[in-house]
C-alpha positions as CSV (number, residue, x, y, z in Angstrom):
1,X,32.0,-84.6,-150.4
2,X,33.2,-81.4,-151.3
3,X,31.2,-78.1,-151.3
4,X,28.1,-80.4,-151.4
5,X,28.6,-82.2,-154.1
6,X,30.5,-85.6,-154.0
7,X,33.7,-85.8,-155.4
8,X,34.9,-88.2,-158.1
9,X,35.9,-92.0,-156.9
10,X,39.7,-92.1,-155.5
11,X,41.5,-94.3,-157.6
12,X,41.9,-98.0,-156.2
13,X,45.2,-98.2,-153.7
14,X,46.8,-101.8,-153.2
15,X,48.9,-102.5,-150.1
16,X,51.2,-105.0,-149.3
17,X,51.9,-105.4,-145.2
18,X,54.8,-107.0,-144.8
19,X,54.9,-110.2,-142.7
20,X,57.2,-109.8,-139.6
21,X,59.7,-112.2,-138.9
22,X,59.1,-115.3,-136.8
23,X,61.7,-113.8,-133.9
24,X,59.9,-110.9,-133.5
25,X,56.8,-112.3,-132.0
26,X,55.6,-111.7,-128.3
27,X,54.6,-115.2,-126.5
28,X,52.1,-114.2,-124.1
29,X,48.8,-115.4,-122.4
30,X,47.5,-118.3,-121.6
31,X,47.7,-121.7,-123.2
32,X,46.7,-125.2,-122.9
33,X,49.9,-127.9,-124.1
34,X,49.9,-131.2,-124.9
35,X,52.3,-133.3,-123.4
36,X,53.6,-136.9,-124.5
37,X,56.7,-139.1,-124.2
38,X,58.3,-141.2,-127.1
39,X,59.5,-143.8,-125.1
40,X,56.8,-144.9,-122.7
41,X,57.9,-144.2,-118.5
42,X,55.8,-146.2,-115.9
43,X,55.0,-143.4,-113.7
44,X,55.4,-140.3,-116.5
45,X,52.3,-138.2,-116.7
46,X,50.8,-137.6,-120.0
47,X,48.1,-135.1,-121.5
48,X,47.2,-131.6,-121.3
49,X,48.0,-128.8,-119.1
50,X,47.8,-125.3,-118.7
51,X,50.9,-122.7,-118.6
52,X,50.6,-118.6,-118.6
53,X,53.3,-116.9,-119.9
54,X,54.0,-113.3,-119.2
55,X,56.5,-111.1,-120.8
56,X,59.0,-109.5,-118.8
57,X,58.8,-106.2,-121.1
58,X,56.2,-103.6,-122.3
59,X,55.5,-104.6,-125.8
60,X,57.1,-106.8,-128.6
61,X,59.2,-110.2,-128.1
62,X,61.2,-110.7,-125.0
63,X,61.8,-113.1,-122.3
64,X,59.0,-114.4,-120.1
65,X,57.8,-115.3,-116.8
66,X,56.2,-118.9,-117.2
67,X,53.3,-119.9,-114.4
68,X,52.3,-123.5,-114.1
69,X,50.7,-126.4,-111.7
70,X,52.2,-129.7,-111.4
71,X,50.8,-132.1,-109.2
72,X,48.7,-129.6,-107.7
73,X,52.3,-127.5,-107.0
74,X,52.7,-124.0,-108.4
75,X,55.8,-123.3,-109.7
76,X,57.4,-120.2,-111.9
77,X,60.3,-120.4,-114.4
78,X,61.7,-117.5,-116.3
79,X,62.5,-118.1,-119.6
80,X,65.1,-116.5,-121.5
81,X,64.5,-115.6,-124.9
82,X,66.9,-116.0,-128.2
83,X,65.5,-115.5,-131.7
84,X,62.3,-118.3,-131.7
85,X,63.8,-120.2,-128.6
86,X,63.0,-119.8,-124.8
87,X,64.4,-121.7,-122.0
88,X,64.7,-121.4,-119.1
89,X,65.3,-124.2,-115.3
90,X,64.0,-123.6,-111.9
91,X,63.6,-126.1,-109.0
92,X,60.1,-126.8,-107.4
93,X,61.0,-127.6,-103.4
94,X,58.0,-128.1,-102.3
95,X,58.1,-131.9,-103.7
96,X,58.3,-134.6,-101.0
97,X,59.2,-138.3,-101.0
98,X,59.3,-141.4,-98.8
99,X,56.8,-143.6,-96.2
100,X,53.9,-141.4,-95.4
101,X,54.9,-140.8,-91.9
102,X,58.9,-139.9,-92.6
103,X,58.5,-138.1,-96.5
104,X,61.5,-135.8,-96.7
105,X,62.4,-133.1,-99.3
106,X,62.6,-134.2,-102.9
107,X,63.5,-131.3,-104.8
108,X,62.5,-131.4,-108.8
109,X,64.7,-129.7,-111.2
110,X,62.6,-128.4,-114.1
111,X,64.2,-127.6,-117.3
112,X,61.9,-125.9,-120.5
113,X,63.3,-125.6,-123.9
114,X,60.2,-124.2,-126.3
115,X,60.6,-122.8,-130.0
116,X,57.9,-120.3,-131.4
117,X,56.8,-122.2,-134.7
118,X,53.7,-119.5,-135.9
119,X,52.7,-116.5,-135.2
120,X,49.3,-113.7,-136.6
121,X,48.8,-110.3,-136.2
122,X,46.2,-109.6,-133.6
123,X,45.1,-106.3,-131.8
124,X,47.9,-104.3,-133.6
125,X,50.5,-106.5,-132.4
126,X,52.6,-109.8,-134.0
127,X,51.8,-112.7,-131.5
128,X,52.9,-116.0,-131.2
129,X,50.2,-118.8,-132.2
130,X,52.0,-122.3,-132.0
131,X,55.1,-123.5,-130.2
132,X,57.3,-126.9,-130.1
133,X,59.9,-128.2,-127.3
134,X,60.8,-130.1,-124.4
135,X,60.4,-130.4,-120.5
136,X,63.3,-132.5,-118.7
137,X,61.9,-133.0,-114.6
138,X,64.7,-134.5,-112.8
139,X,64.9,-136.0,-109.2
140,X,68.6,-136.4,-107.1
141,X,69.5,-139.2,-105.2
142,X,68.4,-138.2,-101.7
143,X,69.2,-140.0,-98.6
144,X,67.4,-140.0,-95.5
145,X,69.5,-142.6,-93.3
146,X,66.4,-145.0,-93.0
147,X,65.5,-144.6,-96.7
148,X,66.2,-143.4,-99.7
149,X,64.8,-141.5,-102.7
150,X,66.4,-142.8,-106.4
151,X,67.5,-140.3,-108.9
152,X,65.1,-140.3,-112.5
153,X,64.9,-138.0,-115.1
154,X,62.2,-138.0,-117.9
155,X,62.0,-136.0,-121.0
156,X,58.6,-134.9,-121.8
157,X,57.8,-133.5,-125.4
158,X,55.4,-130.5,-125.4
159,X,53.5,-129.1,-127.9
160,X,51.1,-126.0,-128.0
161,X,47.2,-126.6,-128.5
162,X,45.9,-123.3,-128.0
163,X,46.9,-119.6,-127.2
């Protein structure tokens, strides 16, 4: 309105956002992933879980701090960020193995490759929505005089569900 009375209709305004690259969005939150194995492994876990990543920086994409529980274990990877790819190792010591009465310190080795595959805008800011990769858990050969504790790897593939 202008001096009371209302002024003529502006004149129609199209905009075009553009979409921001892939690379530039932030993984953040948390999310549930399913996990499977293309090769079946007696012993290999399969299903969901739950991870929480949290950026390492104020605002847009950058590495991240990666929470998680396995086999009731809390463990915490950073993951190092290039383009769409994270990844990122870390060892979980608190795993144990042998007889009940003599279990020893089995270190696993953790290794998480992930790649961003969608993103949407949300709150003001380009987040990722979907991601694809790996988890490699490794064991080393451990020797406690009495027994032993073999060396296995598996190679889990891991895809997101929900942020």
């Amino acid at each position: 309105m202008r001096g009371g009375r209302r002024s003529p209709q502006s004149a129609q305004l199209t905009v075009d956002t553009p979409v921001p690259p892939l690379p530039q969005a932030r993984l953040k939150g948390p999310w549930s992933i399913y996990v499977s194995n293309s090769v079946p492994v007696r012993g290999a876990w399969y299903g969901s879980m739950y991870w929480h990543f949290s950026p390492v920086c104020a605002a847009g994409a950058c590495d991240v701090l990666l929470r998680g529980v396995l086999n009731g274990h809390s463990y915490s990877l950073k993951l190092n960020r290039t383009g769409t790819r994270y990844q990122g190792e870390g060892v979980l010591s608190s795993m144990q193995c042998g007889p009940a009465a003599n279990r020893i310190a089995d270190p696993l080795f953790i290794e998480v490759r992930i790649r961003v595959t969608t993103a949407a805008g949300k709150n003001h800011a380009w987040i990722a929505t979907g991601f694809t990769g790996t988890v490699v858990e490794s064991y080393r050969y451990v020797n406690a005089g009495s027994f032993y504790c073999s060396a296995s790897s598996i190679r889990y593939e891991i895809t997101s569900a929900s942020p």
